[in-house]
C-alpha positions in Angstrom: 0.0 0.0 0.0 1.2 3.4 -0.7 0.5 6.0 0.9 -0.1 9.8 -1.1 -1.5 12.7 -1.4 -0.9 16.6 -0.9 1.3 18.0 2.1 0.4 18.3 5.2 -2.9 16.4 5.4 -1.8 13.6 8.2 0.2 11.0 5.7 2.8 10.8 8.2 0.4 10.1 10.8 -1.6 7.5 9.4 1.5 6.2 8.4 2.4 5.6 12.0 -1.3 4.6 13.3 -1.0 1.4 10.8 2.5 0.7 11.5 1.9 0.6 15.1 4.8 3.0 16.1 6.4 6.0 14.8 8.7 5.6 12.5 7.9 8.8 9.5 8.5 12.1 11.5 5.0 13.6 12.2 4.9 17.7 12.2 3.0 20.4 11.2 5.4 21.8 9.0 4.9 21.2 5.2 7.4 19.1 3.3 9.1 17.4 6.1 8.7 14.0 4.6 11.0 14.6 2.0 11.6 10.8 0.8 9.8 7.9 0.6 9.7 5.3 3.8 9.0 2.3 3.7 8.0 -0.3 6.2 6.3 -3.6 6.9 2.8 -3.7 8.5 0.9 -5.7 10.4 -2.4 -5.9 10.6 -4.8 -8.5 12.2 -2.0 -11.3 11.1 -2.3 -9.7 7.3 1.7 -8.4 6.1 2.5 -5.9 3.9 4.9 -3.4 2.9 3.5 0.1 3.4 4.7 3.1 2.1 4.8 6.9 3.0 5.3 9.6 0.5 6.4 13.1 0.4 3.4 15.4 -0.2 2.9 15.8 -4.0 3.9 19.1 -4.9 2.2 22.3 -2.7 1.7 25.9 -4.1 4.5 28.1 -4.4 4.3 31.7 -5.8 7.6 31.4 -7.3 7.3 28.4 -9.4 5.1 28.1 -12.3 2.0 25.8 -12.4 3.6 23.2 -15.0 6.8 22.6 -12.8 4.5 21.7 -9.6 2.3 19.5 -12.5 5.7 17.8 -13.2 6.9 17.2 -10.0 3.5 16.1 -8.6 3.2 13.8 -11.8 7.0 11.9 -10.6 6.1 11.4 -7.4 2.8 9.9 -7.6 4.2 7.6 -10.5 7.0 6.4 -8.7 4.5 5.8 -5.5 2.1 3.7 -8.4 5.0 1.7 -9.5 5.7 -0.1 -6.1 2.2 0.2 -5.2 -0.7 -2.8 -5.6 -3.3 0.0 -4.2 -3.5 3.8 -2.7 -4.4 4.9 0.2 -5.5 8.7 -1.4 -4.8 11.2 1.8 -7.1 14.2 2.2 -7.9 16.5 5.0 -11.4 16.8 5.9 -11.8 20.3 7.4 -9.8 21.8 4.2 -12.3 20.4 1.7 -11.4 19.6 -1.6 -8.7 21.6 -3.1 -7.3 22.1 -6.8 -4.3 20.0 -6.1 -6.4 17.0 -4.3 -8.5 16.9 -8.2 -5.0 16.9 -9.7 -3.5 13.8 -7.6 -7.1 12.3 -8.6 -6.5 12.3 -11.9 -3.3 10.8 -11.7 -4.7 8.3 -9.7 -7.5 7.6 -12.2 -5.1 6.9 -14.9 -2.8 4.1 -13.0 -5.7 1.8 -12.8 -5.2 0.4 -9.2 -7.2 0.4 -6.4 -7.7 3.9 -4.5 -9.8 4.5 -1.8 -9.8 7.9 0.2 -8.7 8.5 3.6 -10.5 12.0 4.3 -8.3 12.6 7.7 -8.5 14.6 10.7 -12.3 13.6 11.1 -11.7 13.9 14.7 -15.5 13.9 15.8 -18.8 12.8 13.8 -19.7 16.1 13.1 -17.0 16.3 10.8 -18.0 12.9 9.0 -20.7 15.0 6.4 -17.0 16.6 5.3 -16.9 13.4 3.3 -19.4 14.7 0.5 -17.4 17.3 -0.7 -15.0 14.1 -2.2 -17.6 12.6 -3.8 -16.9 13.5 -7.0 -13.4 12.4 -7.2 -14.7 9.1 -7.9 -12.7 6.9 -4.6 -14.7 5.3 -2.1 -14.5 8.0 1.2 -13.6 6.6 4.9 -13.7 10.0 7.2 -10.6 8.5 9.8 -8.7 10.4 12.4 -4.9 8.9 12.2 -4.4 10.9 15.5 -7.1 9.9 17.4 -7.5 6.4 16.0 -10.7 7.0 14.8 -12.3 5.1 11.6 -9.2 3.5 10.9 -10.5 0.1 11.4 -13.3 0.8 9.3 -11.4 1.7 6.0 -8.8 -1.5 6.9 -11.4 -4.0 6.3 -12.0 -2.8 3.3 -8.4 -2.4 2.0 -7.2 -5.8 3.5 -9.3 -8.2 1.0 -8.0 -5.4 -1.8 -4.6 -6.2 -1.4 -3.1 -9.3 -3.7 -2.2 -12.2 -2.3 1.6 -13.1 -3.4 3.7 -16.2 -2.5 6.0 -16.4 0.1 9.1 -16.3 -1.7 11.2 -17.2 1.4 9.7 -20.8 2.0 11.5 -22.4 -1.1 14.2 -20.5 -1.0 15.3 -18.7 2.2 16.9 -14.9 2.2 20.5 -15.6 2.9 22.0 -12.9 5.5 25.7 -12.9 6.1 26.7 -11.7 9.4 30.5 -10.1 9.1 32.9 -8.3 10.3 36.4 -8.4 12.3 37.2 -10.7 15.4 35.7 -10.4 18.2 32.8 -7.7 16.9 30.2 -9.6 18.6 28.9 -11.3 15.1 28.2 -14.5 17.2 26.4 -12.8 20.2 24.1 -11.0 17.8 23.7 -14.1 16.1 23.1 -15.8 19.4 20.2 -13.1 20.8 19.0 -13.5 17.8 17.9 -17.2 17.6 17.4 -17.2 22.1 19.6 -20.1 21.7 23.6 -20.6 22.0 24.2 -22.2 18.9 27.6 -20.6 18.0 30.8 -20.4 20.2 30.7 -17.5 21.8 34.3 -16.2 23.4 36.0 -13.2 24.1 39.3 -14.8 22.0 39.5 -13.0 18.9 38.8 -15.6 16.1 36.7 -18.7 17.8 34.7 -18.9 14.6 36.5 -20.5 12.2 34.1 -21.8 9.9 31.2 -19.5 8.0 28.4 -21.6 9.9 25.0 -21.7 8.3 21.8 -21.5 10.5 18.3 -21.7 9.5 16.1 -19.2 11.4 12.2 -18.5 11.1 9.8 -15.7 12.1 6.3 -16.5 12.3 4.0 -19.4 11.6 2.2 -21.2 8.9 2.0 -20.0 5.0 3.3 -16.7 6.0 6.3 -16.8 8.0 9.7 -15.6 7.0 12.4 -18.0 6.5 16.4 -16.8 6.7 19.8 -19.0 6.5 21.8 -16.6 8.8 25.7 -17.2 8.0 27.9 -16.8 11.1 31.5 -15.8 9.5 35.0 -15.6 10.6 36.3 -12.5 11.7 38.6 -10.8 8.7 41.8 -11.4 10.3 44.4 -8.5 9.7 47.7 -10.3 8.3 46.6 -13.9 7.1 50.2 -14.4 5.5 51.5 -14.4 9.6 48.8 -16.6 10.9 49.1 -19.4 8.5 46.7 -21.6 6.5 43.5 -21.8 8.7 43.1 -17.9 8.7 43.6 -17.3 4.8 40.6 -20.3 4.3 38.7 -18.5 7.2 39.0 -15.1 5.2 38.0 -16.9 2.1 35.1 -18.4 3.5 34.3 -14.6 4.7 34.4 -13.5 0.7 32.5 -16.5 -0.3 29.6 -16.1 2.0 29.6 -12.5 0.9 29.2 -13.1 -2.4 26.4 -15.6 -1.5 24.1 -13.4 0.3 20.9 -11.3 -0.7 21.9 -9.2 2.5 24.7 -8.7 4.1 24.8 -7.1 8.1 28.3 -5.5 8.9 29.0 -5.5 12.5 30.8 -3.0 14.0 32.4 -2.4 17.7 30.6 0.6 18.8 33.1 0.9 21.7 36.4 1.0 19.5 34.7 2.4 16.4 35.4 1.8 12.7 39.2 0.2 11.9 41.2 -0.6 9.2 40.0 -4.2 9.2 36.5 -3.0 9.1 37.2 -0.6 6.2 38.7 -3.9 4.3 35.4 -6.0 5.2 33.5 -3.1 4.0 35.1 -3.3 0.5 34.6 -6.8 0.1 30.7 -6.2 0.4 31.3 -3.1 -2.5 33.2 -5.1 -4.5 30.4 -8.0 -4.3 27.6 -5.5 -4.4 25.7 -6.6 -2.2 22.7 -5.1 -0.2 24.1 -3.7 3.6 23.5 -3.2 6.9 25.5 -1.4 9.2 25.0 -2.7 12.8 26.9 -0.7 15.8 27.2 -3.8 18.4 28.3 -3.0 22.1 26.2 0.1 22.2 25.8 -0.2 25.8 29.6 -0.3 26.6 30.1 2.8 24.2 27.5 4.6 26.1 28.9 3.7 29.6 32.6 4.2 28.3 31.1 8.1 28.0 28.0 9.6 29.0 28.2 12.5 26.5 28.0 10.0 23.2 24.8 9.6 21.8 23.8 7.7 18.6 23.2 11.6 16.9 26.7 12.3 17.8 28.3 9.2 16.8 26.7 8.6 13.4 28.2 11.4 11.3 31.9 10.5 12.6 31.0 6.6 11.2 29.8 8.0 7.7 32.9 9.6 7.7 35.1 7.0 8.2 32.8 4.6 6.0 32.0 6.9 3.3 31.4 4.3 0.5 29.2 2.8 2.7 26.8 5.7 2.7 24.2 3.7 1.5 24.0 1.7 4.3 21.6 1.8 6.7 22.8 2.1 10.6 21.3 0.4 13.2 23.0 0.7 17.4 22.1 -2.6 18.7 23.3 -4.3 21.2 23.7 -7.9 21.4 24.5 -8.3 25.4 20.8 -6.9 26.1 18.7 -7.0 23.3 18.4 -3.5 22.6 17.2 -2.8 19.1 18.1 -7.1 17.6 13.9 -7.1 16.4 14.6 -4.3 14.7 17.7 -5.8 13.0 15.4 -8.3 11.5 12.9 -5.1 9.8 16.2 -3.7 8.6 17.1 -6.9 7.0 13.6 -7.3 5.2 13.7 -3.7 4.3 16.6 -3.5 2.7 16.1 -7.2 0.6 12.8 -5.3 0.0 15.6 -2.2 -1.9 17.2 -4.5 -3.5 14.5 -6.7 -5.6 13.1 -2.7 -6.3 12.0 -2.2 -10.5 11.6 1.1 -11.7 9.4 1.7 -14.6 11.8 3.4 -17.4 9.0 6.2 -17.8 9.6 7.0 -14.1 13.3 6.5 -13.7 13.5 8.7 -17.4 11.6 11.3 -15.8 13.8 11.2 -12.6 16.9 11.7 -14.8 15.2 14.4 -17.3 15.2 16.4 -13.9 18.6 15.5 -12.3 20.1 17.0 -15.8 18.0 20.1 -15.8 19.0 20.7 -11.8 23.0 20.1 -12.5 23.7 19.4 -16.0 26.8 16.9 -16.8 30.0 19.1 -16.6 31.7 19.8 -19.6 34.5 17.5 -20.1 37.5 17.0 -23.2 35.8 19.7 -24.3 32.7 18.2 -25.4 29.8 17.7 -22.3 27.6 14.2 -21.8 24.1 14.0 -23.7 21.9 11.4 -21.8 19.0 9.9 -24.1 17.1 7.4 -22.1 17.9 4.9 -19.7 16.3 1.8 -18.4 16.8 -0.8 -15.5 18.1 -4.0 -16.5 18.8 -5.5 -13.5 18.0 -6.2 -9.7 20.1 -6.8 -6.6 21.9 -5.2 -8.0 20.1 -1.9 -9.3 21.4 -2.1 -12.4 21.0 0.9 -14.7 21.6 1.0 -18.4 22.1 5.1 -19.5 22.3 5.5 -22.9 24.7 8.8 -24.0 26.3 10.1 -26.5 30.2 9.0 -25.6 30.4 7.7 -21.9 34.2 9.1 -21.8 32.6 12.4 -21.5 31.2 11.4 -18.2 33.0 12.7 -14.4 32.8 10.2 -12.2 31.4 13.3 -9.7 28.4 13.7 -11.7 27.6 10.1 -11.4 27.8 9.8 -8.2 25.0 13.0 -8.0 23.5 11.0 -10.4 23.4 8.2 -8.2 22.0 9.9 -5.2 19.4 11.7 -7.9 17.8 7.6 -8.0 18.3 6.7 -4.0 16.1 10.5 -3.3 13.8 9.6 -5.7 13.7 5.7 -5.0 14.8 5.1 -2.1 16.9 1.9 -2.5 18.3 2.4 1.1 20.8 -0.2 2.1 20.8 -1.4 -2.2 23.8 -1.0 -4.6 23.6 0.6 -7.6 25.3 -0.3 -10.8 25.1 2.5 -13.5 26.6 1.4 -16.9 26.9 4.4 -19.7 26.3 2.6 -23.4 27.2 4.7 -26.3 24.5 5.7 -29.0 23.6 8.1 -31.4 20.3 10.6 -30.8 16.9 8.6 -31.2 15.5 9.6 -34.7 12.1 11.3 -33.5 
């Protein structure tokens, strides 16, 4: 389900209501959910991925009607194109407004299922607010995300709505690799994970010798989640001075990598980032693969020093793991629990980036306005023309861009480029893979 309409009318809110906990940042500022989030839901045993949206497009004096048209049109496509229905966001004591007919329409034309969420109906006298959305076409449920109120109501109609899909995890399991250097805590988190002590567990740098596979499962019957968690060895830092058993234990390391959907890097919160870490973290770019970044031992960094706190600590460890920018991080910590169920949701999510497909009318679009905002730099004289582009692969994102000659490309504007898709997309925690291919101009 995805969740969309103008700013400012409670998407955030309801967002959180179905969820069950607040995860998009409610406020009554416009525009503060600038990118999409995503998360799974449950409700009454029924899972599924639900998505919040920034609001589409809002009036500004200084920009002229087509460019809001543009930008509303983008957002609600790329919404549509993960979405199996809407969930169409309106407030209910602003009536209908010009923008709410033009998200309509866009609606209209995707051909899903939309029904209409006319929030902030706080009390029943507000409920007659409903008519004034009649003609937009959407069945109307007058709810109040805040207060709780009609939410069930518009769920049980939704609920039968939604598709039912196959578990893709029961015949084939995601595989998560758990890595990192010795002694990270890769086998404690492993351990709190399952509630059971089925790896060694020391405070000897290097008892895991072996990459050990482990099946794990979350939930019951036709619907519950299956893994293979892979317990690695640590990388070790020399394995020419430590003999045979280390250089197979780091190649284990690189093979598991390269056998995983997902791979969670563990970090020692209390030492931070090393040099080993920076070498594990290059194994996972070179096998692009989709990443986690999990601070372990977040309780002894916080009793090590008071004054550290995770909104202190987390721009120092994107700057010492810049290529792993990407990455999602998560302060866990294995000894107590703190934050491991929410490891899992980070794992889902971020196999959820991965598998991502982006119609080539959207991601077109996405790229017609990255060029316009910061056109490619000129470069041997001559500057890049892009003429269309389309996806041509998964996990990775793989990207197929179709220019004029890719040596005029700067590896600077690429990498805008590349951050152009994740603000657009998402694709949190996925690789991307953007390969220029050389071709004249499309004859119009």
């Amino acid at each position: 389900m995805a969740i969309v309409g103008r700013p400012n009318v409670g998407k955030s809110a309801l967002f959180n209501r179905l969820v069950g906990r607040r995860v998009s940042i409610v406020h009554e500022e416009v525009g503060v959910t600038r990118d999409r989030v995503a998360c799974e839901a449950n409700w009454e045993g029924e899972r599924f991925e639900l998505i919040d949206t920034g609001g589409l497009g809002h009036f500004d004096k200084q920009v002229s009607e087509d460019q809001i048209v543009a930008g509303t049109e983008v957002q609600a496509k790329i919404a549509i194109a993960d979405a199996s229905l809407i969930i169409f966001v309106t407030d209910i004591s602003a009536g209908l407004t010009p923008l709410d007919q033009e998200v309509a329409r866009l609606l209209h034309e995707s051909g899903l299922n939309v029904i209409l969420a006319a929030n902030k109906a706080d009390n029943p006298e507000r409920d007659e607010g409903t008519y004034d959305f009649d003609p937009l076409g959407f069945p109307v449920f007058p709810v109040s995300a805040v207060h709780n109120r009609g939410v069930s109501a518009m769920m049980e109609t939704l609920i039968p709505m939604l598709p039912v899909e196959e578990n893709p995890t029961e015949k084939e399991p995601l595989r998560v690799a758990v890595v990192g250097r010795p002694n990270a805590g890769k086998s404690s988190y492993i351990n709190r994970l399952l509630k059971d002590e089925r790896v060694i567990v020391s405070d000897v740098p290097g008892t895991t010798r072996d990459s050990i596979e482990i099946p794990f499962t979350i939930g019951k019957g036709a619907t519950a989640r299956h893994y293979r968690l892979i317990d690695t060895a640590g990388v070790q830092k020399d394995t020419r001075s430590k003999g045979a058993v280390d250089w197979f234990s780091n190649l284990r390391t690189d093979k598991a990598i390269e056998s995983a959907d997902v791979v969670v890097m563990v970090l020692d919160a209390e030492t931070g980032p090393t040099t080993r870490d920076k070498k594990v973290a290059a194994k996972i770019i070179e096998a692009q693969k989709g990443c986690i970044l999990l601070c372990n031992k977040w309780d002894l960094a916080k009793d090590a020093d008071e004054d550290v706190t995770q909104t202190k600590y987390l721009p120092a460890l994107r700057e010492a793991l810049p290529f792993l920018g990407f990455a999602p991080v998560l302060f866990v910590s294995a000894k107590d629990g703190y934050n491991i169920k929410r490891s899992v949701e980070a794992i889902d999510y971020v196999a959820a980036q991965t598998r991502v497909e982006i119609t080539t009318g959207v991601l077109n679009r996405v790229i017609e306005q990255a060029v316009e905002k910061y056109p490619p730099p000129i470069a041997k004289g001559k500057r890049l023309k892009v003429f269309y582009a389309t996806q041509s692969g998964t996990n990775p994102i793989y990207f197929k861009i179709f220019v004029n000659d890719p040596t005029y490309a700067r590896s600077n504007w690429l990498k805008y480029l590349q951050n152009q898709f994740r603000e657009a997309f998402g694709l949190e925690g996925a690789p991307i893979y953007i390969k220029l291919v050389a071709r004249s101009r499309p004859k119009k």
